[in-house]
N, CA, C and O atoms as a GROMACS GRO file, in nm:
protein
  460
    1UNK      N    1  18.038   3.100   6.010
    1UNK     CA    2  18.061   3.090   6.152
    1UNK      C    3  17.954   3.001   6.214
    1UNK      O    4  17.848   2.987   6.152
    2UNK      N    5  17.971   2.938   6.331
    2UNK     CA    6  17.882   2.846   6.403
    2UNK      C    7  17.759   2.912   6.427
    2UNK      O    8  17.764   3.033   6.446
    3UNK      N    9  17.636   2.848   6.430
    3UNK     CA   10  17.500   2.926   6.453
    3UNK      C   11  17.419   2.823   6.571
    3UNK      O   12  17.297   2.809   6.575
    4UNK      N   13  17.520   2.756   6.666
    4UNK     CA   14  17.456   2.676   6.738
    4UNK      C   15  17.404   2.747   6.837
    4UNK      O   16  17.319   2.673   6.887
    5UNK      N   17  17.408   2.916   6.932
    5UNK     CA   18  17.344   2.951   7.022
    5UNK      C   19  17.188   2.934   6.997
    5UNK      O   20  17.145   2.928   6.882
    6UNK      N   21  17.106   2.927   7.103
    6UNK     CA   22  17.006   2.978   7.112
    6UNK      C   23  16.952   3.105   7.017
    6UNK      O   24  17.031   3.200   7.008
    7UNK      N   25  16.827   3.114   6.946
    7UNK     CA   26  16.817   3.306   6.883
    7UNK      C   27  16.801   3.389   6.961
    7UNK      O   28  16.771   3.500   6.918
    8UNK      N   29  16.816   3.368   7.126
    8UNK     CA   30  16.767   3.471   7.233
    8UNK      C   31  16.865   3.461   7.264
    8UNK      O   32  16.865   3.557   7.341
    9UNK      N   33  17.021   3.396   7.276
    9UNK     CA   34  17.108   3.460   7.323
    9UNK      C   35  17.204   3.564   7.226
    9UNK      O   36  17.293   3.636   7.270
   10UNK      N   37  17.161   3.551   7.076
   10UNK     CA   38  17.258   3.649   6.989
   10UNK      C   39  17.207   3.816   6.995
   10UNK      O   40  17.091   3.846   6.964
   11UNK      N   41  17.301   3.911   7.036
   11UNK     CA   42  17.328   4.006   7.065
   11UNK      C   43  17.373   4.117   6.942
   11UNK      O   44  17.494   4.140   6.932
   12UNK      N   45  17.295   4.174   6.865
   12UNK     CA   46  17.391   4.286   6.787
   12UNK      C   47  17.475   4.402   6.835
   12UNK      O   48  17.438   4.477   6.925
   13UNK      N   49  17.598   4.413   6.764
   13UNK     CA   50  17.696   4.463   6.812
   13UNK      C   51  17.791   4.589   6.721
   13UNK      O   52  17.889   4.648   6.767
   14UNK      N   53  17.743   4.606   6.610
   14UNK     CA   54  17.761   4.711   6.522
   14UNK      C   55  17.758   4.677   6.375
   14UNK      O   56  17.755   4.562   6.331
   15UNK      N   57  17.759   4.749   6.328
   15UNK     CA   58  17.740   4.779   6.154
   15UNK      C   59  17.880   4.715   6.108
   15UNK      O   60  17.995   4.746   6.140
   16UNK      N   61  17.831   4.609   6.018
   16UNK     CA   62  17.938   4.541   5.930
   16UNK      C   63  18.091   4.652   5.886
   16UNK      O   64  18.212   4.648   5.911
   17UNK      N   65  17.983   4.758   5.797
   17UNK     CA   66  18.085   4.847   5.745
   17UNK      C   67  18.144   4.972   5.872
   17UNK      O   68  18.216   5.070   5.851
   18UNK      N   69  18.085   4.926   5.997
   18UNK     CA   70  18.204   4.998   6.109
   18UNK      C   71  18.317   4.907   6.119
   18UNK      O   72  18.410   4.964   6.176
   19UNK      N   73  18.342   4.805   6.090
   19UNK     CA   74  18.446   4.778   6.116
   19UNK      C   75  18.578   4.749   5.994
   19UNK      O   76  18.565   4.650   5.923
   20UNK      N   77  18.686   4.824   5.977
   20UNK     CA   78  18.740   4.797   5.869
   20UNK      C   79  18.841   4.677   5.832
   20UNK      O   80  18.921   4.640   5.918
   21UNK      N   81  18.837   4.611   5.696
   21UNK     CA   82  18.858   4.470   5.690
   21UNK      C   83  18.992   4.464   5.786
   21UNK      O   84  19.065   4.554   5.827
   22UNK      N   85  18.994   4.309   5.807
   22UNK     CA   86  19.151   4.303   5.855
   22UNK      C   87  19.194   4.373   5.988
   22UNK      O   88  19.310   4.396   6.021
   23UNK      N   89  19.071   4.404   6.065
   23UNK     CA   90  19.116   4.500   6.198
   23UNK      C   91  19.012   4.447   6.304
   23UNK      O   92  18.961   4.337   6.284
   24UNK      N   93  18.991   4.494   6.376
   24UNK     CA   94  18.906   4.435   6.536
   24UNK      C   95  18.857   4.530   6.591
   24UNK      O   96  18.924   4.632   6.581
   25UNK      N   97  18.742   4.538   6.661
   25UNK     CA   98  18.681   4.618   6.758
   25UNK      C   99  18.674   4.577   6.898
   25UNK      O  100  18.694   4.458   6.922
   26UNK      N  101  18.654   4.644   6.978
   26UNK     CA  102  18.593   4.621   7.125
   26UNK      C  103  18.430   4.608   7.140
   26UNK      O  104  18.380   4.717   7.112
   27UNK      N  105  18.368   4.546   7.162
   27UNK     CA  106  18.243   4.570   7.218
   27UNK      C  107  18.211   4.541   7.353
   27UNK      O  108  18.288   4.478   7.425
   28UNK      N  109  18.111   4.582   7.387
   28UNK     CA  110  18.054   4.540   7.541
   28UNK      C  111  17.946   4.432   7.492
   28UNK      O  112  17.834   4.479   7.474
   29UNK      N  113  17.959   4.313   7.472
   29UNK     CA  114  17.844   4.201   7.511
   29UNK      C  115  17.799   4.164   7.621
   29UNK      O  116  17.860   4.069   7.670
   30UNK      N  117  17.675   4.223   7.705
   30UNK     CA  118  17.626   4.136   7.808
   30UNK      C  119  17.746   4.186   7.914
   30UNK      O  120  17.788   4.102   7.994
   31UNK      N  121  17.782   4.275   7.915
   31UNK     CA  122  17.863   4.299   8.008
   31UNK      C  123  18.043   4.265   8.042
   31UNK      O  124  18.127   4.296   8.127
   32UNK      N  125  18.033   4.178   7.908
   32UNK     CA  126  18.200   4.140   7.927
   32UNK      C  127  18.266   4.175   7.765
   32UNK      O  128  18.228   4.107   7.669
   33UNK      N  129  18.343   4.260   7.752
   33UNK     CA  130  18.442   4.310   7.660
   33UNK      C  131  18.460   4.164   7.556
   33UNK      O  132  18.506   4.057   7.594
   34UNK      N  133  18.410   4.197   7.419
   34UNK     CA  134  18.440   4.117   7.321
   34UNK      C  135  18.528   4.161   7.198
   34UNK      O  136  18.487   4.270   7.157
   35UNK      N  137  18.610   4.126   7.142
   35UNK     CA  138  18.687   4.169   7.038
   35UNK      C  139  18.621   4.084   6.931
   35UNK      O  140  18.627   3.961   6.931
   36UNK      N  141  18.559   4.157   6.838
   36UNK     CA  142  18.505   4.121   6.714
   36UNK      C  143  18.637   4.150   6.596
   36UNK      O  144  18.715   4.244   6.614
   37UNK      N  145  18.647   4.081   6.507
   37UNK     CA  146  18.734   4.068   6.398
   37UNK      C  147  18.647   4.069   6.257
   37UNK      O  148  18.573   3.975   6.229
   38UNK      N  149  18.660   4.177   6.175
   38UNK     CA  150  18.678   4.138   6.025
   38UNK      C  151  18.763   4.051   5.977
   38UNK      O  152  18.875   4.080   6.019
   39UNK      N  153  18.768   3.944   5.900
   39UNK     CA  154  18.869   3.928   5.791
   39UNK      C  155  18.842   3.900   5.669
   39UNK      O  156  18.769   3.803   5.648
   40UNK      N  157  18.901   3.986   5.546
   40UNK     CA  158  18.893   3.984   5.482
   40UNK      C  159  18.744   4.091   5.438
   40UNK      O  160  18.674   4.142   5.526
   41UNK      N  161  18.715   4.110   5.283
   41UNK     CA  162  18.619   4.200   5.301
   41UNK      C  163  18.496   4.119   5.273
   41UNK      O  164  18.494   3.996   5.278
   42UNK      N  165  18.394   4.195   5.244
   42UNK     CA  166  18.241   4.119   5.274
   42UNK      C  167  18.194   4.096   5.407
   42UNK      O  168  18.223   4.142   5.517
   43UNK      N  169  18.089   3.984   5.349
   43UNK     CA  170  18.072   3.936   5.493
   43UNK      C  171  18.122   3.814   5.544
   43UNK      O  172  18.079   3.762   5.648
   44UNK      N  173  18.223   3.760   5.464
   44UNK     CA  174  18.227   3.598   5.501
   44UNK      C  175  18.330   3.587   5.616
   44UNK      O  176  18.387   3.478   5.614
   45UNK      N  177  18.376   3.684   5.734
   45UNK     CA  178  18.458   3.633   5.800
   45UNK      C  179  18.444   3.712   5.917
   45UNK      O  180  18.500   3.820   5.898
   46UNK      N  181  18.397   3.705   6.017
   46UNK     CA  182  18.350   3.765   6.124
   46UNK      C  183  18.376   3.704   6.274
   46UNK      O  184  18.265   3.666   6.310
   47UNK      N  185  18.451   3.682   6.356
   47UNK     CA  186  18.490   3.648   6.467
   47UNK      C  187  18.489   3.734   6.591
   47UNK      O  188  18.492   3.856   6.595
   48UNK      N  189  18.484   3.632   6.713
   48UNK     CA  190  18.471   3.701   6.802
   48UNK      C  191  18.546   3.627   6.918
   48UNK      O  192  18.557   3.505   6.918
   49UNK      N  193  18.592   3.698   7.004
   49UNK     CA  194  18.686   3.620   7.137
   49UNK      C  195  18.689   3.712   7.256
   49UNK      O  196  18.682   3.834   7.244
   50UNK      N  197  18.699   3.661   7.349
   50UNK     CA  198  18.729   3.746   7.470
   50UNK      C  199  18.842   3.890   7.404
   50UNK      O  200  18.921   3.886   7.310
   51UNK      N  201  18.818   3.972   7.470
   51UNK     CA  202  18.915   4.089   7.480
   51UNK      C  203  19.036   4.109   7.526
   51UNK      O  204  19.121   4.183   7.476
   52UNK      N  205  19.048   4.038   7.632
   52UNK     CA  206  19.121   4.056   7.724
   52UNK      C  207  19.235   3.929   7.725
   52UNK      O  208  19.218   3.807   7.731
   53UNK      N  209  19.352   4.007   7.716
   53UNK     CA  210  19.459   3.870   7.702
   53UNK      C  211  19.515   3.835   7.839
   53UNK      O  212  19.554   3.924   7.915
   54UNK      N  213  19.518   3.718   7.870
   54UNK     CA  214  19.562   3.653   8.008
   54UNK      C  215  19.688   3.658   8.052
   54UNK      O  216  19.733   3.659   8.167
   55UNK      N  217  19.762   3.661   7.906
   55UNK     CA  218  19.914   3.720   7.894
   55UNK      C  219  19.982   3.795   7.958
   55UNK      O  220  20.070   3.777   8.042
   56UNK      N  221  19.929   3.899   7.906
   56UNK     CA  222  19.953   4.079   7.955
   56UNK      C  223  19.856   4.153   8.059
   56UNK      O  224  19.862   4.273   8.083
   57UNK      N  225  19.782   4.077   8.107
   57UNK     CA  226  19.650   4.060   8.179
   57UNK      C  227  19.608   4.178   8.171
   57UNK      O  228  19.606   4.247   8.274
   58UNK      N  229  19.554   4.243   8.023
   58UNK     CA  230  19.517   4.384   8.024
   58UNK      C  231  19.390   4.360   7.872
   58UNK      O  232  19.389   4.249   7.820
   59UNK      N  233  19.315   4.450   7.828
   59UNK     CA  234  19.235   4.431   7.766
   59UNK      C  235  19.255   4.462   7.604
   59UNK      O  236  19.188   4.556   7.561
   60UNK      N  237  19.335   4.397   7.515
   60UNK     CA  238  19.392   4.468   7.410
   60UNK      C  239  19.364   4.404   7.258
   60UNK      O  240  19.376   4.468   7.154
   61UNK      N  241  19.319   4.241   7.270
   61UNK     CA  242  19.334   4.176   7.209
   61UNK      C  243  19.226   4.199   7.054
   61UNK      O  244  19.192   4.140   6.952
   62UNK      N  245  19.206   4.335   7.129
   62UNK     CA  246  19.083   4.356   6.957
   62UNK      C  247  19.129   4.463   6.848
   62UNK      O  248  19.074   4.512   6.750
   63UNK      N  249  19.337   4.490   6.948
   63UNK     CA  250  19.367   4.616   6.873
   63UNK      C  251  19.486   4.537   6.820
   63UNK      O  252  19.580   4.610   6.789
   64UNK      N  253  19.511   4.377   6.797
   64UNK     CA  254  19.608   4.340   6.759
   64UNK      C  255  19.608   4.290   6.626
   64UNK      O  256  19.514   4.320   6.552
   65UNK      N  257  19.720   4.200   6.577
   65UNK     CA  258  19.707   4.261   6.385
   65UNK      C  259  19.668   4.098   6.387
   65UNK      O  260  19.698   4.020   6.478
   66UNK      N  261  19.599   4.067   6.273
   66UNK     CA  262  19.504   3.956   6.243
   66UNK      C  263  19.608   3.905   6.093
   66UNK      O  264  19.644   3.976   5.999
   67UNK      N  265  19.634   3.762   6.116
   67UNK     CA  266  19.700   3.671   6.010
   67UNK      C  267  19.683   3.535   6.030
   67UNK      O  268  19.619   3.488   6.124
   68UNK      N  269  19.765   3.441   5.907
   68UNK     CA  270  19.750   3.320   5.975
   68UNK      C  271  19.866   3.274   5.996
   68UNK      O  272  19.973   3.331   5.979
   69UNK      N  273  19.836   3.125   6.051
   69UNK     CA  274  19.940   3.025   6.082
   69UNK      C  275  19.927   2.925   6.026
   69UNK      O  276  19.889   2.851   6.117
   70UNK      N  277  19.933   2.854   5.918
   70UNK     CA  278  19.922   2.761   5.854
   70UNK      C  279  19.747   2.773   5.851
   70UNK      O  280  19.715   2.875   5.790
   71UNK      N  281  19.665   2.718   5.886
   71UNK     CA  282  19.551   2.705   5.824
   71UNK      C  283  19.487   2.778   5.944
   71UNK      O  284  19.364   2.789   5.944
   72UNK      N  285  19.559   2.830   6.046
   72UNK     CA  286  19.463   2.918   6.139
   72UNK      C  287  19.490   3.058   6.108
   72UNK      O  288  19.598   3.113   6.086
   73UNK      N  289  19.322   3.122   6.112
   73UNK     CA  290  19.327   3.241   6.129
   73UNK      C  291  19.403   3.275   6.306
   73UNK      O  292  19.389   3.195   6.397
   74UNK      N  293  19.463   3.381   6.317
   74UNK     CA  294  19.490   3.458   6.421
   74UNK      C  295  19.501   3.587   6.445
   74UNK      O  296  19.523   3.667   6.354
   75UNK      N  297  19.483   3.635   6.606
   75UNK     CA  298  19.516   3.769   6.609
   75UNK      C  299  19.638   3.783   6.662
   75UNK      O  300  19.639   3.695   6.748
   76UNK      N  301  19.750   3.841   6.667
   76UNK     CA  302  19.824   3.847   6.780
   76UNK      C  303  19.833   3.978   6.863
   76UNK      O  304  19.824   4.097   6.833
   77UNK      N  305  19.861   3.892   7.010
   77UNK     CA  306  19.791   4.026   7.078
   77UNK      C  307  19.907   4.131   7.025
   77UNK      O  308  19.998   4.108   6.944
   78UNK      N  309  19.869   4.278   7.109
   78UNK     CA  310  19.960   4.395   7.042
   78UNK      C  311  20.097   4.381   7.173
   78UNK      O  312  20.213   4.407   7.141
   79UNK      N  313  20.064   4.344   7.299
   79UNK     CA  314  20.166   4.322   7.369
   79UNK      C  315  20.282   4.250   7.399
   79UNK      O  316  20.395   4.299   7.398
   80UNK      N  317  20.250   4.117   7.431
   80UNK     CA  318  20.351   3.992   7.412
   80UNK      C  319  20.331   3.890   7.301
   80UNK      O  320  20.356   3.770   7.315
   81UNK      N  321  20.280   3.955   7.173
   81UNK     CA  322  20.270   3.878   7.081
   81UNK      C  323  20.192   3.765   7.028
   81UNK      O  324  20.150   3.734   6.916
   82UNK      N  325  20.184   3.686   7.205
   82UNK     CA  326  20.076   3.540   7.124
   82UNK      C  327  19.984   3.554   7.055
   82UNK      O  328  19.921   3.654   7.020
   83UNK      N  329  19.969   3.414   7.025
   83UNK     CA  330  19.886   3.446   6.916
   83UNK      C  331  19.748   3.346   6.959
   83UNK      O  332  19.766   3.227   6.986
   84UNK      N  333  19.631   3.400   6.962
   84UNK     CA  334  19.513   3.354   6.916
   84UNK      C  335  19.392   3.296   6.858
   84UNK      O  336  19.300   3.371   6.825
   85UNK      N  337  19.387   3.221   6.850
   85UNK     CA  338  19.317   3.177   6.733
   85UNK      C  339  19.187   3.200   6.704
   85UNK      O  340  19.114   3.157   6.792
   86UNK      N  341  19.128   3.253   6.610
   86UNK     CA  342  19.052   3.345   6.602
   86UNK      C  343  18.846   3.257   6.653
   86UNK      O  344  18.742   3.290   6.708
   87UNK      N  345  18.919   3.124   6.572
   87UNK     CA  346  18.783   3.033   6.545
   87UNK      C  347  18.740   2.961   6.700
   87UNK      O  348  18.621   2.957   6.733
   88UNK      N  349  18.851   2.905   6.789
   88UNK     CA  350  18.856   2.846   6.920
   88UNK      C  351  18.938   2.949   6.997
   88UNK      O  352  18.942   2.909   7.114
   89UNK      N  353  18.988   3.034   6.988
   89UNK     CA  354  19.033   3.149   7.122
   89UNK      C  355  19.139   3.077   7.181
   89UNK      O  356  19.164   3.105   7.298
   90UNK      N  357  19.217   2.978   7.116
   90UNK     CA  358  19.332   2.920   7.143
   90UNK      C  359  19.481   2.956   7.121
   90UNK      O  360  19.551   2.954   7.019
   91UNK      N  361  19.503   2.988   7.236
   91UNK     CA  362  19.659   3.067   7.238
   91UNK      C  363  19.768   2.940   7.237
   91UNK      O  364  19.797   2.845   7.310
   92UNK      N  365  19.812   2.998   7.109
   92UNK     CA  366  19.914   2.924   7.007
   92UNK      C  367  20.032   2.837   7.085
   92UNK      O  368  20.060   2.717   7.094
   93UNK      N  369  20.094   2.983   7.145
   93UNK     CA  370  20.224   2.976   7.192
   93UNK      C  371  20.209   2.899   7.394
   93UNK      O  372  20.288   2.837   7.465
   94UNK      N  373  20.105   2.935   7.407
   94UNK     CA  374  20.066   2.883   7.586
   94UNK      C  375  19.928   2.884   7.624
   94UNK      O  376  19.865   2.968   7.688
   95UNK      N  377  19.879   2.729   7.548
   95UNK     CA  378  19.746   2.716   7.533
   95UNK      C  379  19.694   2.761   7.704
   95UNK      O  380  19.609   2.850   7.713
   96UNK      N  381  19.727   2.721   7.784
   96UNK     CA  382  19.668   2.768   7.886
   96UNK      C  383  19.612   2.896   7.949
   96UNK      O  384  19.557   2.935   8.052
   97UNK      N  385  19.659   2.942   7.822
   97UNK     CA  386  19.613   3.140   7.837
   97UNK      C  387  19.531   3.122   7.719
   97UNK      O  388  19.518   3.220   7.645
   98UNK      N  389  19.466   3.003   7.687
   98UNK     CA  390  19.321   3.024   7.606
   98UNK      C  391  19.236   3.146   7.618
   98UNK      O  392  19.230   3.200   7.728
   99UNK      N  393  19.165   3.196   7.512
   99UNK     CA  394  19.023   3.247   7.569
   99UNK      C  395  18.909   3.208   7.507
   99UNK      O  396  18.916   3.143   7.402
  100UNK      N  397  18.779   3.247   7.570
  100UNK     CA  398  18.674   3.198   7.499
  100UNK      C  399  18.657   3.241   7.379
  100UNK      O  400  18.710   3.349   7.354
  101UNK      N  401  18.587   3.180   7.278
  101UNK     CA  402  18.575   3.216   7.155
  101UNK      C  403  18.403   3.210   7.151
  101UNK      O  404  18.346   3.131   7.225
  102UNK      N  405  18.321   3.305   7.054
  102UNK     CA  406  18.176   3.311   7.040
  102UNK      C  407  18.122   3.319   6.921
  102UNK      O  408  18.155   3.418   6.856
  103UNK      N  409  18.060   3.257   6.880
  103UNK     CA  410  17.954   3.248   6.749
  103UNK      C  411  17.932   3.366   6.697
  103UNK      O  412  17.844   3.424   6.761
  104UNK      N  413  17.977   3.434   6.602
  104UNK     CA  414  17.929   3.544   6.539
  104UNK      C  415  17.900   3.533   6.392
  104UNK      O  416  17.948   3.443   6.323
  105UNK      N  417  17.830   3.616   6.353
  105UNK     CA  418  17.744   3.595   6.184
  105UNK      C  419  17.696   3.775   6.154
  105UNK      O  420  17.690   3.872   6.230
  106UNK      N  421  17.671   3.759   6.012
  106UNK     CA  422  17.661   3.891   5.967
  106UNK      C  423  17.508   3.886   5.947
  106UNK      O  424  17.497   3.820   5.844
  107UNK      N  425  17.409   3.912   5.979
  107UNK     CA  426  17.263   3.899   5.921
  107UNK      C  427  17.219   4.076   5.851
  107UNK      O  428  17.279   4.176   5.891
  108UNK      N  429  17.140   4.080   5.775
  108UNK     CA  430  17.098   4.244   5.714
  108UNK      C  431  17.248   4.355   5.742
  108UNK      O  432  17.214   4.466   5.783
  109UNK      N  433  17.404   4.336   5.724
  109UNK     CA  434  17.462   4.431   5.742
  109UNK      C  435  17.516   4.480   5.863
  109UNK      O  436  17.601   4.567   5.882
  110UNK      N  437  17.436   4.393   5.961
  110UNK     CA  438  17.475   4.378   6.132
  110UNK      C  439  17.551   4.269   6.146
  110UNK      O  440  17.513   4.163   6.097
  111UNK      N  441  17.656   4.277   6.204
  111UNK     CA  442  17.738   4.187   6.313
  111UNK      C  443  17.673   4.167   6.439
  111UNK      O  444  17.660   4.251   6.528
  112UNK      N  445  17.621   4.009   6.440
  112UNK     CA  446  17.548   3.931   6.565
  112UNK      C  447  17.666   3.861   6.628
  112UNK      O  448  17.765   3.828   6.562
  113UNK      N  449  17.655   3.844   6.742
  113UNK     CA  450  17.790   3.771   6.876
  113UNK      C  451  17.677   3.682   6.945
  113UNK      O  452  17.567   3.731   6.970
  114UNK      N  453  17.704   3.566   6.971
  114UNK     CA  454  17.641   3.485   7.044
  114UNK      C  455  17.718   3.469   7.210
  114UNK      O  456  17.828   3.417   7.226
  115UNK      N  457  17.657   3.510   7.289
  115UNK     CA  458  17.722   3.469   7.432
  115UNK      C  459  17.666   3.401   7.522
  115UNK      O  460  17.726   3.376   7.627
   0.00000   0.00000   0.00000
């Protein structure tokens, strides 16, 4: 994952092995709802995006099922389906309901989020 933030803006956000492969969490970063993603097991795949889908304008997007699309990882939300992209927070189906996407990395067993 990208490691271009600042080291004073990355934020830890829970234990690698809280989150189970292939699924998403909610966190509170800094005050705004982040959906962190496993994929796959280890540590090599760790993402992070806004929470909240612009779609369904409700906060869900860290409880939706994670696959790809040709060479993109995605989540799709659990409501109206679009889909996400996990690496740029780019909604597939109506880019204009983008969301932000954030630098995350696994360091000692912790999941770090850059915001």
């Amino acid at each position: 994952m990208s490691t271009q933030a600042n080291p004073h803006d990355w934020v830890p956000v829970c234990a690698l092995d809280e989150i189970v492969p292939n699924t998403g969490v909610c966190a509170l970063v800094d005050g705004k709802q982040v959906a962190v993603f496993k994929v796959g097991g280890g540590e090599g795949g760790v993402y992070a995006i806004d929470n909240y889908d612009p779609c369904s304008q409700a906060a869900v997007l860290s409880r939706g099922l994670i696959g790809s699309l040709g060479e993109r990882i995605v989540v799709a939300s659990p409501i109206y389906k679009q889909h996400f992209d996990l690496r740029t927070g780019e909604c597939l189906e109506a880019p204009e309901h983008s969301v932000s996407a954030f630098a995350a990395q696994v360091r000692d067993g912790q999941v770090w989020v850059a915001i």
